[in-house]
C-alpha positions as YAML, in Angstrom:
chain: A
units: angstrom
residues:
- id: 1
  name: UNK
  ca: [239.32, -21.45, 152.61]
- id: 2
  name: UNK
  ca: [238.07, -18.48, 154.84]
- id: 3
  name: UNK
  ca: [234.45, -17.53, 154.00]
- id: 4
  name: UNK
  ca: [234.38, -13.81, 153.51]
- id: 5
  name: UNK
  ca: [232.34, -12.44, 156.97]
- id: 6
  name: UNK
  ca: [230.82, -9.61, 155.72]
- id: 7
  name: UNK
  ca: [227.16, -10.77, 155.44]
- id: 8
  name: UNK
  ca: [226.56, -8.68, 152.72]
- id: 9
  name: UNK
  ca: [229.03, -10.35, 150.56]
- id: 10
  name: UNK
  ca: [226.36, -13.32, 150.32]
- id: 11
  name: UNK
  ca: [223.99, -13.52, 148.21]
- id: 12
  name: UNK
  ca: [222.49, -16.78, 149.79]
- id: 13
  name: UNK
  ca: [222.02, -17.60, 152.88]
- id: 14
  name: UNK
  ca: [220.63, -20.79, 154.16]
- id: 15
  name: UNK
  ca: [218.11, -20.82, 156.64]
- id: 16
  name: UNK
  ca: [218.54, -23.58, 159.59]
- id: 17
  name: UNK
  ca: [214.61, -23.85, 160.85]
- id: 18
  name: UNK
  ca: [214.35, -27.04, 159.56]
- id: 19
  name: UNK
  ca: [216.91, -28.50, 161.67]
- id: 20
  name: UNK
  ca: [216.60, -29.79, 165.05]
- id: 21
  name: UNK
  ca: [213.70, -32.28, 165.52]
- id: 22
  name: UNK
  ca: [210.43, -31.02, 166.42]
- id: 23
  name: UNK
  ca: [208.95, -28.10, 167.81]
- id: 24
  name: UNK
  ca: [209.06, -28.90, 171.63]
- id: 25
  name: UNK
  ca: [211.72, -29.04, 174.27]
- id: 26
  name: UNK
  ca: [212.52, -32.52, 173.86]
- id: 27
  name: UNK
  ca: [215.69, -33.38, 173.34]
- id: 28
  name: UNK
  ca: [217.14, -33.90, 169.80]
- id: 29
  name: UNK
  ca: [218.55, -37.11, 168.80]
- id: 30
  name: UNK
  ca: [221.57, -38.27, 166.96]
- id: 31
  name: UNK
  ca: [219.33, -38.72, 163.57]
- id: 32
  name: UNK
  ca: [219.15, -34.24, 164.10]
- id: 33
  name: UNK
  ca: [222.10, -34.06, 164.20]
- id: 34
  name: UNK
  ca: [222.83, -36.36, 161.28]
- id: 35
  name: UNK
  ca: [220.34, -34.61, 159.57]
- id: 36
  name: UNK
  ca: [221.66, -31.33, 160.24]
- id: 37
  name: UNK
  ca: [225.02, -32.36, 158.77]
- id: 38
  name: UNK
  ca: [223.86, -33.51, 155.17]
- id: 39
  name: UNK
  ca: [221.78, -30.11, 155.21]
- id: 40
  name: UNK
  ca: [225.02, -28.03, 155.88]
- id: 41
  name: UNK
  ca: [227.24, -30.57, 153.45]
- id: 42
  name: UNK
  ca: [224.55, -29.87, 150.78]
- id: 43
  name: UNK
  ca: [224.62, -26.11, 151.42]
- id: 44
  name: UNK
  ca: [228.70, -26.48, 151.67]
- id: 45
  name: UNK
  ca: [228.12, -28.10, 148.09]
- id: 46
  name: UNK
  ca: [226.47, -25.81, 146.02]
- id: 47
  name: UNK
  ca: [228.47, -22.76, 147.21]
- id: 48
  name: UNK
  ca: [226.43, -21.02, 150.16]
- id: 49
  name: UNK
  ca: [228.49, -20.59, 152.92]
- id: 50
  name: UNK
  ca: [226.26, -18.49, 155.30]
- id: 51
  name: UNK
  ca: [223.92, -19.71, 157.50]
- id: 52
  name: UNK
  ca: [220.95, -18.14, 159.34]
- id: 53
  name: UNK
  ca: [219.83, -19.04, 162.91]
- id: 54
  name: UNK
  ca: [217.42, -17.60, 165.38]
- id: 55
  name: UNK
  ca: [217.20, -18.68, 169.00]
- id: 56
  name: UNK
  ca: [214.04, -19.48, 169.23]
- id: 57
  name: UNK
  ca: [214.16, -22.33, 166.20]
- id: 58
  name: UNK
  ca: [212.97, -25.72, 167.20]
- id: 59
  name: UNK
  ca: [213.15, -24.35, 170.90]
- id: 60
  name: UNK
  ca: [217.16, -23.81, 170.75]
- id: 61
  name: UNK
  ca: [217.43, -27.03, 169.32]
- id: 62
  name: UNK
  ca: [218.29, -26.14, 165.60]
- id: 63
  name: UNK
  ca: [221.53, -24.37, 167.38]
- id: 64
  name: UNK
  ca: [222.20, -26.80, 169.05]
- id: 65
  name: UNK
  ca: [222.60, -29.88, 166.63]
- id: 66
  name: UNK
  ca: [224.03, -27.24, 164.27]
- id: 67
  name: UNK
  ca: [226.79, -26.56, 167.31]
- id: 68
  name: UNK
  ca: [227.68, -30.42, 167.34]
- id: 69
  name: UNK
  ca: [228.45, -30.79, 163.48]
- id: 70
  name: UNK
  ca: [230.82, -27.59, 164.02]
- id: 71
  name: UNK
  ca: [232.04, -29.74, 167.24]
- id: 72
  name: UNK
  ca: [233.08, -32.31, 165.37]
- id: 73
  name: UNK
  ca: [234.14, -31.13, 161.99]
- id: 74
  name: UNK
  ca: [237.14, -29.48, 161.92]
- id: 75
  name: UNK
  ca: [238.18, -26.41, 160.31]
- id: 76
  name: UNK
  ca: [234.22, -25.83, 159.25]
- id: 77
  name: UNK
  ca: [233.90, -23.02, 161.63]
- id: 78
  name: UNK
  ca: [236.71, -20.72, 159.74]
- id: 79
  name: UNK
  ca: [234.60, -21.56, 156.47]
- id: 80
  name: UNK
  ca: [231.18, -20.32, 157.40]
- id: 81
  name: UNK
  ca: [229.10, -17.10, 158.60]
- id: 82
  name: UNK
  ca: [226.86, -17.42, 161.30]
- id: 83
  name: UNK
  ca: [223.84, -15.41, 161.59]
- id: 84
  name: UNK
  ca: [221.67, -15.67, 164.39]
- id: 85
  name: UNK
  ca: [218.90, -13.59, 165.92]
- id: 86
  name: UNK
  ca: [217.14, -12.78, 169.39]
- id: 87
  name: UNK
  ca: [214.03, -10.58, 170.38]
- id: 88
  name: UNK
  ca: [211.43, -13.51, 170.66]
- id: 89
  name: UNK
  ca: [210.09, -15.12, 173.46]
- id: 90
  name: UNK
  ca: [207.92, -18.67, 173.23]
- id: 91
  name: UNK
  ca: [205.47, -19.55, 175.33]
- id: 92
  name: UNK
  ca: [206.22, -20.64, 178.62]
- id: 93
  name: UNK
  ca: [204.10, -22.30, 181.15]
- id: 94
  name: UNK
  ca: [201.90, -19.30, 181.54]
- id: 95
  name: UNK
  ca: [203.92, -16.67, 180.21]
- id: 96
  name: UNK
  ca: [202.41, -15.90, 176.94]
- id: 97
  name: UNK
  ca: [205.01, -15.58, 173.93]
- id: 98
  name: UNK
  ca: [206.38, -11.65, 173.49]
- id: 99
  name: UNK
  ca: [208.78, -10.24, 171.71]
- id: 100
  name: UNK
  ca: [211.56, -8.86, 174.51]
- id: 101
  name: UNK
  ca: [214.42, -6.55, 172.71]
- id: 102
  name: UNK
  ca: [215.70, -5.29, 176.50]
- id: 103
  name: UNK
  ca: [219.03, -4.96, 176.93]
- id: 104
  name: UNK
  ca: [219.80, -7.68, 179.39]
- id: 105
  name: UNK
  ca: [217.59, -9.65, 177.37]
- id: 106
  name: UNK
  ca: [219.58, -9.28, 174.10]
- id: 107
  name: UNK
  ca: [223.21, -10.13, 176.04]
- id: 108
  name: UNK
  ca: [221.32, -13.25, 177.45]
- id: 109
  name: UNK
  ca: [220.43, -14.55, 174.68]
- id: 110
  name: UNK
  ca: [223.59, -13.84, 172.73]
- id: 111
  name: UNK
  ca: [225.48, -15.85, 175.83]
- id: 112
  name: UNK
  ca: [222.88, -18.72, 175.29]
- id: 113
  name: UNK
  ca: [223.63, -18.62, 171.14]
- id: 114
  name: UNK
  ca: [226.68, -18.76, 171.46]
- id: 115
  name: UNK
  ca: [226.76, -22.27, 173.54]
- id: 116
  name: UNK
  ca: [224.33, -24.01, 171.61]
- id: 117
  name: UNK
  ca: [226.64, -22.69, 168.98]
- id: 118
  name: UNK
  ca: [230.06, -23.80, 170.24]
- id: 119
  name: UNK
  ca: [231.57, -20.69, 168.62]
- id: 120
  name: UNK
  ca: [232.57, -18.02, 170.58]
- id: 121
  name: UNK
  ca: [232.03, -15.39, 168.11]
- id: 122
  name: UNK
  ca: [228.82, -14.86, 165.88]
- id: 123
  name: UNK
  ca: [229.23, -13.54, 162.56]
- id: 124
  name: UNK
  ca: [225.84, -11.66, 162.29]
- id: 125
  name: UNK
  ca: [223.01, -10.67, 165.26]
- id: 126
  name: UNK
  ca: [219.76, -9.71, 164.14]
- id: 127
  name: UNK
  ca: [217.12, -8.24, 166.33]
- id: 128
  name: UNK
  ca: [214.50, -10.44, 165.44]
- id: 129
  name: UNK
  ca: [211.46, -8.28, 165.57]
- id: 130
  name: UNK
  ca: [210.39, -4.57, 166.90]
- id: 131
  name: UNK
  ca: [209.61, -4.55, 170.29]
- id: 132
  name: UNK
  ca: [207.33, -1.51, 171.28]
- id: 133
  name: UNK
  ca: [208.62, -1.08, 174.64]
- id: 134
  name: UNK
  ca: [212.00, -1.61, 174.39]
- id: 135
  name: UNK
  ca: [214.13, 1.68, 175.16]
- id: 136
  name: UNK
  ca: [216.57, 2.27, 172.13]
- id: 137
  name: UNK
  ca: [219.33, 3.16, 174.15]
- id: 138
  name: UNK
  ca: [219.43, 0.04, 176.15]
- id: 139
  name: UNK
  ca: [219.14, -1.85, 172.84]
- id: 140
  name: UNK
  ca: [221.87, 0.29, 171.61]
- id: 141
  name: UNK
  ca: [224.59, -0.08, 175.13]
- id: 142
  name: UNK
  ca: [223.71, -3.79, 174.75]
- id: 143
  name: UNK
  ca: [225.17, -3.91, 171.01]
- id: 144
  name: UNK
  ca: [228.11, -2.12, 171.63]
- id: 145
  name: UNK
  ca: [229.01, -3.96, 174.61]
- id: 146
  name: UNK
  ca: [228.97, -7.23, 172.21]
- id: 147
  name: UNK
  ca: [231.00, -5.69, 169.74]
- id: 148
  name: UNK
  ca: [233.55, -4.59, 172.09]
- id: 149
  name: UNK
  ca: [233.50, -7.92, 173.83]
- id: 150
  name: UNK
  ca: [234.50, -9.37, 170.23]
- id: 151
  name: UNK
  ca: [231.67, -11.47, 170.59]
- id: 152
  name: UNK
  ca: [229.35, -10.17, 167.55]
- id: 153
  name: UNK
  ca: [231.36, -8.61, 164.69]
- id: 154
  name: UNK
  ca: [227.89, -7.41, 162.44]
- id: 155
  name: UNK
  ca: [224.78, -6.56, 163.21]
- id: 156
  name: UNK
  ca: [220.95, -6.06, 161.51]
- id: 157
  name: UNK
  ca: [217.55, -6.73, 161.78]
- id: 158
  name: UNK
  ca: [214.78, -8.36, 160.61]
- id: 159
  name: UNK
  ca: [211.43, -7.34, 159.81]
- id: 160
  name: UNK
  ca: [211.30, -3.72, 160.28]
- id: 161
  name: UNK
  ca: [210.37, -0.69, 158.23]
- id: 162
  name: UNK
  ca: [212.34, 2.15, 156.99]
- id: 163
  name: UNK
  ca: [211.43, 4.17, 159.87]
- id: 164
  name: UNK
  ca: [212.09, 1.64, 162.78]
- id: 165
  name: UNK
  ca: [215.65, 1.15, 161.55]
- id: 166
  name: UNK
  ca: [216.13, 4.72, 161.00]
- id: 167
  name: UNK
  ca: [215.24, 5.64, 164.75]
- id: 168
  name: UNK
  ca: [217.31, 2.62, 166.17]
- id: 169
  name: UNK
  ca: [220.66, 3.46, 164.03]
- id: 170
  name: UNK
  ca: [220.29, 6.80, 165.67]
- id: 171
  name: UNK
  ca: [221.26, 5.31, 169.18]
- id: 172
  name: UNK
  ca: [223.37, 3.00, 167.86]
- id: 173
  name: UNK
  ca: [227.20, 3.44, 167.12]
- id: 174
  name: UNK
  ca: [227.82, 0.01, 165.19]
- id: 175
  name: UNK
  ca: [225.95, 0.14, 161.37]
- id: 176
  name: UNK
  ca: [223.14, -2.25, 160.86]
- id: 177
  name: UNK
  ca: [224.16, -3.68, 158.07]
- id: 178
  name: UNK
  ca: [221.33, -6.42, 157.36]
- id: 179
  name: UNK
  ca: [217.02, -6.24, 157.46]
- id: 180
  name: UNK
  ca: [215.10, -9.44, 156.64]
- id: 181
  name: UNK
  ca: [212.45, -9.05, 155.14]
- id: 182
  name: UNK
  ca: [209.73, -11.48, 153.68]
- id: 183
  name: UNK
  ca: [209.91, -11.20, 150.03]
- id: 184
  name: UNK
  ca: [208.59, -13.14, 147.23]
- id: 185
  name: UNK
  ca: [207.14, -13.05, 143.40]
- id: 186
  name: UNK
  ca: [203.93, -13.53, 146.05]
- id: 187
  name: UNK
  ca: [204.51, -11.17, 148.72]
- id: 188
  name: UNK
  ca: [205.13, -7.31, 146.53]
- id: 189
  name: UNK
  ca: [203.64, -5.36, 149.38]
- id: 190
  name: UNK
  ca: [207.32, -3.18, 149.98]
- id: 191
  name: UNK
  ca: [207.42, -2.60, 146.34]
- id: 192
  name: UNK
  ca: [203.39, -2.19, 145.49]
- id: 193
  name: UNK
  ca: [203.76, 0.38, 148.72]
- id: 194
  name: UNK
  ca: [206.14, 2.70, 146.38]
- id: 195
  name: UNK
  ca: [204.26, 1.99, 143.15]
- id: 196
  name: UNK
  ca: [200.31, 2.67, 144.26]
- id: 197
  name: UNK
  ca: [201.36, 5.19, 146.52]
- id: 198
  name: UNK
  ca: [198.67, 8.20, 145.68]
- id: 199
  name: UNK
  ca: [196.36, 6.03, 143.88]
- id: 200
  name: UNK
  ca: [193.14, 4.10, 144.94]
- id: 201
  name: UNK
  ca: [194.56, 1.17, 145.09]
- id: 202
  name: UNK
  ca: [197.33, 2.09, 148.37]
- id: 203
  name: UNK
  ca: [194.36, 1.58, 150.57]
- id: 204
  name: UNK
  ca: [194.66, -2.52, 150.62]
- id: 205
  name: UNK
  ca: [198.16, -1.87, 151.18]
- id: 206
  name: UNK
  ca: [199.30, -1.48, 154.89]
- id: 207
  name: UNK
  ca: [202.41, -0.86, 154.24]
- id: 208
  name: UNK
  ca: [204.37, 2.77, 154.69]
- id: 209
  name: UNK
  ca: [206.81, 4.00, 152.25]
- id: 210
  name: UNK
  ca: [210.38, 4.16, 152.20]
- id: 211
  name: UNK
  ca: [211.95, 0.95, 153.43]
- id: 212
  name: UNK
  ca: [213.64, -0.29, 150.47]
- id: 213
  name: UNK
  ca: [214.85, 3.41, 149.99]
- id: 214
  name: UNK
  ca: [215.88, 3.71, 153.45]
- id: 215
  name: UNK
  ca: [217.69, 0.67, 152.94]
- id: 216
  name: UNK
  ca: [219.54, 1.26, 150.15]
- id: 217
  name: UNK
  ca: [220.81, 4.69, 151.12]
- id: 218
  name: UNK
  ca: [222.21, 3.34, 154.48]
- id: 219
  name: UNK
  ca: [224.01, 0.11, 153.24]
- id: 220
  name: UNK
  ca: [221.45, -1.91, 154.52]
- id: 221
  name: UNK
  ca: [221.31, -5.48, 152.93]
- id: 222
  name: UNK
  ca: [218.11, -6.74, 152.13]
- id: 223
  name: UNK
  ca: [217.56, -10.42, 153.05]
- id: 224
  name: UNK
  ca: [214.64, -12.61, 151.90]
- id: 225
  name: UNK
  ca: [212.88, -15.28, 153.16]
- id: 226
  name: UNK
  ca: [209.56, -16.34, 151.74]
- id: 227
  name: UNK
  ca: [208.50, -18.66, 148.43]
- id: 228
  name: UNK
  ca: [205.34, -18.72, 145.83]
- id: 229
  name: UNK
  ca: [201.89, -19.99, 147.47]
- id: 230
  name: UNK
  ca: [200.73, -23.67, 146.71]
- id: 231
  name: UNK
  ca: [199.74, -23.99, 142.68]
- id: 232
  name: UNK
  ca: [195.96, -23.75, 142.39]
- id: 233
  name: UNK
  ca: [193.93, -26.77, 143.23]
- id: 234
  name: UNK
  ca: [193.08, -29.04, 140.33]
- id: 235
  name: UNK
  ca: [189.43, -27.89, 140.50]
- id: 236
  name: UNK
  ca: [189.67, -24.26, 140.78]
- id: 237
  name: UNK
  ca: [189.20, -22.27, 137.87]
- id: 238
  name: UNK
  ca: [191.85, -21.62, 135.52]
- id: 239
  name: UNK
  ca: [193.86, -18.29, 136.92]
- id: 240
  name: UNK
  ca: [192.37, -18.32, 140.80]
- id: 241
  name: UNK
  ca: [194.07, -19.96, 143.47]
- id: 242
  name: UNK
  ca: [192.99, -21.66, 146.33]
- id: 243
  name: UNK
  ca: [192.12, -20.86, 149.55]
- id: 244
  name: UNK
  ca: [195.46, -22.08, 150.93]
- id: 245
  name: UNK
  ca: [196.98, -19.72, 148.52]
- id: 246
  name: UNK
  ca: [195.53, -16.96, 149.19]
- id: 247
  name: UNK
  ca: [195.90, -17.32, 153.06]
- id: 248
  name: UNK
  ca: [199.08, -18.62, 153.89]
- id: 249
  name: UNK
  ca: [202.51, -17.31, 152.98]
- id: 250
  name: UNK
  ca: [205.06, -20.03, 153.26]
- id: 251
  name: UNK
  ca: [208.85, -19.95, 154.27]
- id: 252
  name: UNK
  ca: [210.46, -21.63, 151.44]
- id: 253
  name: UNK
  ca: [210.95, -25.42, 152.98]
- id: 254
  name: UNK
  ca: [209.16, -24.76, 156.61]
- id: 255
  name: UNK
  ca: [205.74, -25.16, 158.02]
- id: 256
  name: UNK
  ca: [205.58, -21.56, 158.41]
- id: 257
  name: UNK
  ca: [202.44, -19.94, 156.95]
- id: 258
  name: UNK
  ca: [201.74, -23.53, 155.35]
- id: 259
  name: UNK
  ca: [197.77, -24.48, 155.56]
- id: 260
  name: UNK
  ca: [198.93, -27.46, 158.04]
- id: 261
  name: UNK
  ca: [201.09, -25.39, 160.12]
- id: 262
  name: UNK
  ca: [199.95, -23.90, 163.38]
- id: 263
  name: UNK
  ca: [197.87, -20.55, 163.44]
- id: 264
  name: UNK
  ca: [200.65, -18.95, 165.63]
- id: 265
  name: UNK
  ca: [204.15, -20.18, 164.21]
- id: 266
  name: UNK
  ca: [206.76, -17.44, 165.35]
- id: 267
  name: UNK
  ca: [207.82, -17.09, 162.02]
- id: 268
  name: UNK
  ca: [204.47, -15.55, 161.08]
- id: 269
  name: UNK
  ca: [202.75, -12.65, 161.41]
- id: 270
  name: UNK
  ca: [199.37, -11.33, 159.66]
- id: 271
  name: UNK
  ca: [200.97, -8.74, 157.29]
- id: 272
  name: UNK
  ca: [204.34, -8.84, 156.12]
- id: 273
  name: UNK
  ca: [206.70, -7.14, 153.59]
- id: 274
  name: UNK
  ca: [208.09, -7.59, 150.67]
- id: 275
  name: UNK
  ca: [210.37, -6.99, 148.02]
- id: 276
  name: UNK
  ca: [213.06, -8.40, 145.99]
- id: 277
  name: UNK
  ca: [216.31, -9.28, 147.77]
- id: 278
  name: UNK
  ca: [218.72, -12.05, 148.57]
- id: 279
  name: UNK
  ca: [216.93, -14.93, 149.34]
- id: 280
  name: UNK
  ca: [217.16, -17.19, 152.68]
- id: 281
  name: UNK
  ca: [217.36, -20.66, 151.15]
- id: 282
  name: UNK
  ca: [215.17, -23.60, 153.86]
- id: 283
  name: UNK
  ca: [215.79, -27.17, 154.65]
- id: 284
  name: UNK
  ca: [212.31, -28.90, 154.38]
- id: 285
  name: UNK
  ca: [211.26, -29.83, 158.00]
- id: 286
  name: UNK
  ca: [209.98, -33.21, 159.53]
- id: 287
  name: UNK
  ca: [207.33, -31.26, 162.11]
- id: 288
  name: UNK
  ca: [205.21, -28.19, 162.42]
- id: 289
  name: UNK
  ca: [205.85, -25.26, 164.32]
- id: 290
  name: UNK
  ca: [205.15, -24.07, 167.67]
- id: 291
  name: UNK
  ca: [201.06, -23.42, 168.86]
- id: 292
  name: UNK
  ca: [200.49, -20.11, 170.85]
- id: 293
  name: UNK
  ca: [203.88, -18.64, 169.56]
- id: 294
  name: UNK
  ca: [203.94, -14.68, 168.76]
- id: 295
  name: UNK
  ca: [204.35, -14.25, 165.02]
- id: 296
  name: UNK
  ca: [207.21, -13.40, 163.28]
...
């Protein structure tokens, strides 16, 4: 059965970081890709049919090993929605990480998704983070030139506010249809922007209003990723939590935010938002993430 490709149709969507071997550029072994194809069977299983990528996962390599069990099983390609993502750049040599939303950039990457893929369509492209210095309008030509090209039917974005979507939509012709957001029962900060707004309490929150309303009045799915902290230690006093818990913010399943994983994982960044939405389900992962990576 066709899976229904309008991403916000699904109200899960699983979340591929975990796949891929480690965090480094060597290669990935048949065990990933085994591994990779009981995650996706499992997911298959319980009724989620959508699937989120970025490029920059496991160095390319959780696309990759996800592109071989689509090689190789037939007919699984028609059944799923892919959602990938492009805007960051890992370290390299001595190029520091970035984020990099240019418009040659974003059809680059897109080309370089879509071999590690083996699909010569993606389903969903999200523009993985703001970038400062990118000029809207090249961001904008580069979209529609993908969604002429047939090779991107949907598009979104991840991890930007009300505002920042706003001013992007304004240059661009195709709808953005998706924002990811981190949102958990422990990370309230979109919703606690709305609710302390005038009161004492806004000034610990560095969040600006209006996302989740922006959202919502522009057909803007909101997508999750995030879980609850670690449970308090066993010594800690009955209602604190501990110092992990109140300094990391994990991806639910990854190494992201974790007190183990490294400072500078790309999938984290020192304040970020929140609010209910459907979540991005995680495989658990068998390394830690990237060191000297730009956060998420």
């Amino acid at each position: 059965m066709a899976a229904e490709t309008d991403i916000r149709a699904h109200k899960l969507v699983h979340g591929c970081m975990g796949l891929g071997g480690g965090w480094d550029t060597e290669p990935y072994t048949a065990e990933d890709v085994q591994h990779a194809e009981t995650a996706i069977e499992a997911a298959l299983a319980a009724g989620i049919t959508a699937f989120d990528h970025p490029d920059i996962y496991r160095y390319g390599k959780s696309e990759a090993v996800f592109g071989e069990v689509l090689a190789r099983s037939h007919g699984l390609r028609e059944r799923i929605v892919l959602q990938t993502k492009c805007g960051i750049r890992l370290p390299d040599g001595g190029r520091p990480g970035h984020y990099d939303l240019r418009g040659a950039s974003i059809l680059r990457r897109v080309e370089e998704s879509l071999v590690r893929l083996r699909t010569d369509v993606l389903d969903v492209l999200l523009l993985h983070r703001p970038d400062p210095l990118a000029d809207p309008v090249e961001i904008a030509e580069a979209l529609t030139a993908l969604h002429a090209q047939g090779l991107v039917r949907q598009f979104g974005v991840s991890n930007m506010s009300g505002s920042q979507i706003a001013a992007l939509q304004a240059h661009v012709d195709v709808p953005l249809v998706v924002n990811q957001l981190e949102m958990s029962l422990a990370q309230r900060d979109r919703l606690e922007a709305g609710v302390l707004f005038n009161t004492p309490d806004a000034t610990r929150n560095g969040f600006t209003t209006g996302t989740l309303e922006c959202c919502a009045a522009n057909g803007v799915r909101l997508q999750a990723w995030g879980s609850a902290p670690p449970a308090p230690s066993a010594s800690a006093p009955a209602g604190t939590r501990s110092p992990a818990s109140r300094t990391s913010r994990t991806r639910s399943g990854t190494s992201c935010g974790s007190p183990h994983a490294a400072p500078h994982c790309p999938e984290r960044s020192r304040r970020t938002p929140a609010c209910p939405g459907p979540p991005v389900v995680r495989p658990r992962p068998r390394s830690r993430g990237p060191h000297g990576a730009p956060p998420r």
